[in-house]
C-alpha positions in Angstrom: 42.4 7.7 52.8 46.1 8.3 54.8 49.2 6.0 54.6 52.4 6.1 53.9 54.7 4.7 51.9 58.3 3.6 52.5 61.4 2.4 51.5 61.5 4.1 47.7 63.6 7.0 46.6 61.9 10.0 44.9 63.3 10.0 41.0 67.2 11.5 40.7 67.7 11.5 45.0 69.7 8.9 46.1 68.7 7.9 49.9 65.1 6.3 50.5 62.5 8.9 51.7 58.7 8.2 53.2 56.2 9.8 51.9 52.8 10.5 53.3 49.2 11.3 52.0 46.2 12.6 53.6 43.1 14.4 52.5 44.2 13.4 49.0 47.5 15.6 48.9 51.5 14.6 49.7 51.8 15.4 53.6 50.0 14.4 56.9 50.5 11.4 59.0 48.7 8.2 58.9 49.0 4.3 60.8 49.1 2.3 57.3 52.6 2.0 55.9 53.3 -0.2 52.5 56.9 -1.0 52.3 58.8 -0.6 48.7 62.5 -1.4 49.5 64.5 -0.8 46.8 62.1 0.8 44.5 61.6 4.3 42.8 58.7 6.9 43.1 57.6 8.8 40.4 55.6 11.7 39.8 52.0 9.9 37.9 52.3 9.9 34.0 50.4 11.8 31.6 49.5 10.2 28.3 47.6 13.4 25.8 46.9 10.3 23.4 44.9 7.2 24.4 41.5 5.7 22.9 39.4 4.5 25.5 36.4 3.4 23.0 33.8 3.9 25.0 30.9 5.2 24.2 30.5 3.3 21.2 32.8 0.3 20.6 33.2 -1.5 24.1 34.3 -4.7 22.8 37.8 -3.2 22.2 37.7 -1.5 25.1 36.3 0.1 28.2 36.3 3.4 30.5 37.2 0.7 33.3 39.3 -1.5 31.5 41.4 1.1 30.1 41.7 3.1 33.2 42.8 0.2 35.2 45.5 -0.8 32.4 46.7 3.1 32.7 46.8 2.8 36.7 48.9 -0.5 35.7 51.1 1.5 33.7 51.8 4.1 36.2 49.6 7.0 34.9 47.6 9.1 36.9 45.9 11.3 33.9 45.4 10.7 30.3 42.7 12.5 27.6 40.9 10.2 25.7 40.4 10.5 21.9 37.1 11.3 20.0 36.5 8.9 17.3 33.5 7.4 19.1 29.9 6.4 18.8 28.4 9.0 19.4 31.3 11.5 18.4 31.7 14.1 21.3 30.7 16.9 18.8 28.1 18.4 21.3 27.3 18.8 25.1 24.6 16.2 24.6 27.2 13.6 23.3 30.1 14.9 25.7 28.2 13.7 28.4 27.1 10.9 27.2 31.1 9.7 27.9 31.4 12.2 31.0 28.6 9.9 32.8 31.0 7.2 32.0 34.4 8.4 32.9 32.6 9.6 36.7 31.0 5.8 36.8 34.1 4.0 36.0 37.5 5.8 35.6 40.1 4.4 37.8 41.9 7.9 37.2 41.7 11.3 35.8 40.2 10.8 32.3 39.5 13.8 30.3 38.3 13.7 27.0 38.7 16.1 23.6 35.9 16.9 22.2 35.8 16.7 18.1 36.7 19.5 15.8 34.3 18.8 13.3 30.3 17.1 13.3 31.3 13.5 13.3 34.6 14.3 12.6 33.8 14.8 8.8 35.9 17.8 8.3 32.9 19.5 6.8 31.1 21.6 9.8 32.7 23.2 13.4 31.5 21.2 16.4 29.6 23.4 19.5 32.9 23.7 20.5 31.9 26.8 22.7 29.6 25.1 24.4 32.1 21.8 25.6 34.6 24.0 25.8 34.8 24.1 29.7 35.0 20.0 30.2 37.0 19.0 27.3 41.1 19.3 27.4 41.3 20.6 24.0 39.6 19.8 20.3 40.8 17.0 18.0 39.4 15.1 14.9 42.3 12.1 15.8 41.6 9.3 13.5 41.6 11.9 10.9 43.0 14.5 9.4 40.9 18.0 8.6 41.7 17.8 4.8 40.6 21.5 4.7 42.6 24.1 5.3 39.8 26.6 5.3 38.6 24.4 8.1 41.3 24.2 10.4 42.1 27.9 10.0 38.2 28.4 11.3 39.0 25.6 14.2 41.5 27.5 15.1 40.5 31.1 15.3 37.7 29.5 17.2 39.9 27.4 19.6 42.1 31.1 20.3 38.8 32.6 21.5 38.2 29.7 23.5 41.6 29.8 25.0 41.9 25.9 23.8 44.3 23.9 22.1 43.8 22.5 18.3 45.9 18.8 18.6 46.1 17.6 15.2 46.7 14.3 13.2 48.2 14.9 10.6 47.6 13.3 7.4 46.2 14.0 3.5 43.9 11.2 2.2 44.9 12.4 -1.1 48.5 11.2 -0.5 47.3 8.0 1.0 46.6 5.7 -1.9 45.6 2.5 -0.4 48.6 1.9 1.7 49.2 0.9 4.6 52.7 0.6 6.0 55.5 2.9 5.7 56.3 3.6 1.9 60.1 1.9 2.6 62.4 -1.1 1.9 59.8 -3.4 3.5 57.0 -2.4 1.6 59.0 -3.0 -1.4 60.2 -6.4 -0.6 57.4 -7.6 0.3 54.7 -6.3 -2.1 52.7 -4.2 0.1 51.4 -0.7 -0.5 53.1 2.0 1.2 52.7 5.4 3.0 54.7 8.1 1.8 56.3 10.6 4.7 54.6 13.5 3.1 51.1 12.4 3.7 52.3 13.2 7.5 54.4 16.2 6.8 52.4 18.2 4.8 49.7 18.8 6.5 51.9 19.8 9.5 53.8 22.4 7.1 50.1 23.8 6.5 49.0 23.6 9.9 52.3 25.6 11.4 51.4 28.6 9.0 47.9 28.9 9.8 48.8 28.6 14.0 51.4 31.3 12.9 48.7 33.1 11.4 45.7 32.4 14.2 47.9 32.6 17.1 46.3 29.0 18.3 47.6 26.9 20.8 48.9 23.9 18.4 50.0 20.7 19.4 50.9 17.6 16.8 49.9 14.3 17.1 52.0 11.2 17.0 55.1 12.6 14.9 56.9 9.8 13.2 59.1 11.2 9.7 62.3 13.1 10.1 60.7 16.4 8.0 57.6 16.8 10.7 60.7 16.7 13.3 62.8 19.7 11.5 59.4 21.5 10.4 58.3 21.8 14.4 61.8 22.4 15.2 62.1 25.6 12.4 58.5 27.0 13.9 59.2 26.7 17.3 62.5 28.6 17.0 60.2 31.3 14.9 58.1 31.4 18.0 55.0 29.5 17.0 52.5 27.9 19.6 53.0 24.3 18.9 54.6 21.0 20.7 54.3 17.7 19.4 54.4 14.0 21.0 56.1 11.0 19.3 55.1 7.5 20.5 57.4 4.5 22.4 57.3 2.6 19.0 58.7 4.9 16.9 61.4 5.4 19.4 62.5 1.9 19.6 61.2 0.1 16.2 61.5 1.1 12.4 60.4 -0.4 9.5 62.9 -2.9 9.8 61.1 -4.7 12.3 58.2 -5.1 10.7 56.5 -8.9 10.6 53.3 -10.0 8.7 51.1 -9.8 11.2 48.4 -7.2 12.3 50.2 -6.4 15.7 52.9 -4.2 13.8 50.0 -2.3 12.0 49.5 1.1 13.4 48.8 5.3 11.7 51.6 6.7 11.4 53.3 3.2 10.2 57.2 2.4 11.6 59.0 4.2 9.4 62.5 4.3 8.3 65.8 4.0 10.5 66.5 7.5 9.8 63.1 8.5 10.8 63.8 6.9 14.5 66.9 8.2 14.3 65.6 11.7 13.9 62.9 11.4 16.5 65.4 10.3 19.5 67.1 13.6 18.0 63.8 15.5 18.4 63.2 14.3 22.2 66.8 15.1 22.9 66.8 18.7 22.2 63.5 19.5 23.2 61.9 19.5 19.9 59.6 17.1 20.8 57.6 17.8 24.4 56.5 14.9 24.9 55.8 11.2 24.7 52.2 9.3 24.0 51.3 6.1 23.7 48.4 6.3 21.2 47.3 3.3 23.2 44.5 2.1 20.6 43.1 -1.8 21.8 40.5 -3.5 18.8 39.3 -6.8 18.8 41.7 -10.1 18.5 39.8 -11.2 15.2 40.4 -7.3 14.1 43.9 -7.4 14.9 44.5 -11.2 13.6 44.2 -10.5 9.4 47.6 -9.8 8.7 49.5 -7.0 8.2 47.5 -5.8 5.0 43.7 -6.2 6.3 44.0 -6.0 10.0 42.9 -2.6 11.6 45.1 0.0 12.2 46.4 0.5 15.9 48.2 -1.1 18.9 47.9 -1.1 22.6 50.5 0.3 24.9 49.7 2.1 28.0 51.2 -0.9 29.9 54.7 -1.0 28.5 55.2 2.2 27.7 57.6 3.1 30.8 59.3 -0.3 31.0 59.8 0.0 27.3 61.2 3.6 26.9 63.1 2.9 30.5 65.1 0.0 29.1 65.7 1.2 25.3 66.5 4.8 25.9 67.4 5.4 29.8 69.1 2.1 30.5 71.3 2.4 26.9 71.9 6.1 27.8 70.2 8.3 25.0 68.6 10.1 27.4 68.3 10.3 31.1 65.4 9.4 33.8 64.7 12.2 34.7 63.9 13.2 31.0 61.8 10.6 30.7 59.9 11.7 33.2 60.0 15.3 31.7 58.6 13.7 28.2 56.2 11.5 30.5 54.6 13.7 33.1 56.3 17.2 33.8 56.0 18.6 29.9 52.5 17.0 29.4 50.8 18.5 32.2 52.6 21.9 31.7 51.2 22.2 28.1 47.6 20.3 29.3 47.1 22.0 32.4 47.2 18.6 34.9 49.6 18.9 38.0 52.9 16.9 38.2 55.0 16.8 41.2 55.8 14.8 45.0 56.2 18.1 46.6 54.2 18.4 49.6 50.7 19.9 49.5 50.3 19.0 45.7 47.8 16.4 44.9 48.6 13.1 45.1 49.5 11.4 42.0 52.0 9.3 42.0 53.6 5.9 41.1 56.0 3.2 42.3 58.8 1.1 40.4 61.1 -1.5 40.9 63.6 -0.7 38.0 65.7 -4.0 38.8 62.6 -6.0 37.9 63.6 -7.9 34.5 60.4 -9.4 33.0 58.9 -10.3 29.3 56.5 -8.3 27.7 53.5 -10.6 27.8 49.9 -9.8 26.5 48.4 -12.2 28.6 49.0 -10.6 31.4 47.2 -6.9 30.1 44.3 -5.6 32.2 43.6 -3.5 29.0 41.2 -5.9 26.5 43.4 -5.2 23.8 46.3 -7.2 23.6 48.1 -6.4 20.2 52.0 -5.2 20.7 54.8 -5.3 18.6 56.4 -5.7 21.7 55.6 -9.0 22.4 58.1 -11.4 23.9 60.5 -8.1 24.7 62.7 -8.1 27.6 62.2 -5.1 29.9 63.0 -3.6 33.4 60.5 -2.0 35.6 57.4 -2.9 37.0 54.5 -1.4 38.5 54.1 -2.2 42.2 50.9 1.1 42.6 49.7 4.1 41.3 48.0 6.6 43.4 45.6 9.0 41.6 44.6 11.8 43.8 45.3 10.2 47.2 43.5 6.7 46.3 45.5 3.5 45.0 44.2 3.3 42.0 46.2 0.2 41.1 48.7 -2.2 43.1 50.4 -5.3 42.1 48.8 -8.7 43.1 45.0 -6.9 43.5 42.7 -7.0 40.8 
């Protein structure tokens, strides 16, 4: 497939540039042309953190479905989580998904495999033998409660040459809750979540990558002592980013309503906890930014903040969302965004991220004077749960191209 596209300006140059693909890379020459006036190109986002549910629980979502709704949201690449039916514990049960990310992804999916059988902390996945198709070895959904465990996972992932990306979280802390441990919980009779179910486990998990020498990488940060505790080991030379995700960026507990669409692991947490994590993105502390894009069920999501199921969707609104809270209010520039949301995540994952010609062709177009509201209506993804609902943003989507092929374009389903 060749055309070219015109009219847009590459991300932090100021005068309108065309830009070709052929033969699935940036260059070449070609009689198609779609026009963009006015609009921005950027290099395709990279999201370490979605859950594309498939094999197992298709009703919340799909390979297809949640591929398309990541073309839609102007990424190119993500890595899909594990906790699936059959857990990608083995080669056998790998493929099982493989054969469904070659049928039906819309872009580059590539999935971890588990760190444990079934993710039950109690036995090492064949992690040698998936080794060479997964993009590194989680348990996300749960935390390895053992630290015997994860220092075994990890001496095996540092033979492997793989990554160990963790979440981060002691059932022993939990207690039943549910929502941050805060003001909110306390107003409004709900159990909460203490910070230190989060940190903890990261305090244990720096000392044993210390100790390993693993490749370490933190899931979804969201308390102001996982932020200082990465920031302490980095500057001590340990192997380890981290990601935080839109909503804890933009939204604390203060925010919170009674319903299941502001229920998510890690909860919203306190002010100073946002606070904290715009600090951490700011000076490089934390690499990068996730969406932890996790669709269930309406009826799943529609039982109130207490009983619903934990998780929210975002692979749609993460750019417009981030764009107009952080870029357009000046916390941070666009092109760090674009550092949090493509260039540091496929440094640390091994994808490419670039418009320079010759490089694959993954890229994606803006308008960043569109002003629409956040609707969940309009989601290709199934799920449709987001705090985010009725929000105000700029930018929209007009295509995504995933290695020289649209994989999605406004106004074409």
């Amino acid at each position: 497939m060749s055309f070219t596209v015109k009219g847009c300006k590459k991300y932090g140059q100021g005068n309108p540039v065309d830009i070709s693909v052929s033969g699935g890379v940036f260059g070449g020459a070609s009689d198609t042309v779609f026009q963009f006036d006015n609009c921005v190109v950027f290099p395709g986002f990279i999201d370490v953190h979605v859950h594309l549910r498939e094999p197992g629980f298709s009703y919340k979502e799909t390979i297809e479905t949640g591929s398309k709704a990541c073309a839609r949201g102007g990424y190119c690449a993500v890595c899909s989580m594990p906790n699936l039916n059959p857990v990608p514990d083995s080669v056998e049960h790998l493929n099982e998904q493989l054969e469904l990310i070659k049928k039906d992804a819309a872009i580059k999916v590539l999935p971890y495999g588990s760190i444990t059988v079934g993710q039950n902390g109690e036995k090492l996945s064949d992690m040698e033998a998936m080794a060479p198709n997964v993009c590194a070895f989680s348990d996300d959904g749960k935390g390895v409660q053992s630290e015997e465990m994860m220092r075994e996972a990890m001496l095996k992932a540092k033979s492997l040459g793989k990554m160990i990306v963790a979440h981060c979280e002691d059932n022993s802390l939990l207690h039943g809750g549910y929502i941050h441990a805060g003001k909110y919980a306390e107003e409004h009779g709900h159990r909460g979540i203490c910070s230190e179910s989060e940190w903890k486990p990261i305090e244990r998990d720096l000392k044993l990558a210390a100790e390993t020498g693993c490749a370490y990488h933190v899931c979804h940060i969201s308390t102001k002592e996982s932020v200082e505790l990465i920031r302490k080991a980095k500057a001590a030379g340990v192997d380890v980013t981290c990601e935080t995700a839109p909503h804890y960026l933009i939204l604390s507990d203060k925010d919170l309503q009674e319903h299941g669409r502001f229920k998510m692991n890690p909860p919203l947490r306190d002010e100073s906890d946002r606070l904290a994590l715009i600090e951490g993105i700011c000076d490089g502390t934390i690499d990068m930014i996730a969406t932890d894009h996790a669709p269930h069920s309406a009826e799943e999501k529609g039982r109130g903040l207490e009983k619903s199921a934990m998780g929210i969707v975002g692979i749609e609104t993460a750019f417009p969302l981030l764009y107009t809270y952080l870029v357009k209010t000046n916390i941070i520039t666009l092109e760090k965004l674009v550092e949090l949301m493509s260039t540091n995540p496929a440094k640390r994952f091994g994808f490419n991220s670039g418009l320079e010609e010759g490089m694959p062709a993954d890229f994606t177009v803006f308008d960043l004077n569109k002003k629409y509201t956040v609707d969940p209506a309009d989601f290709l993804s199934k799920g449709k749960a987001t705090p985010f609902e009725g929000y105000e943003v700029f930018g929209e989507c007009l295509m995504t191209v995933c290695g020289g092929k649209i994989a999605y374009q406004k106004g074409e389903k």
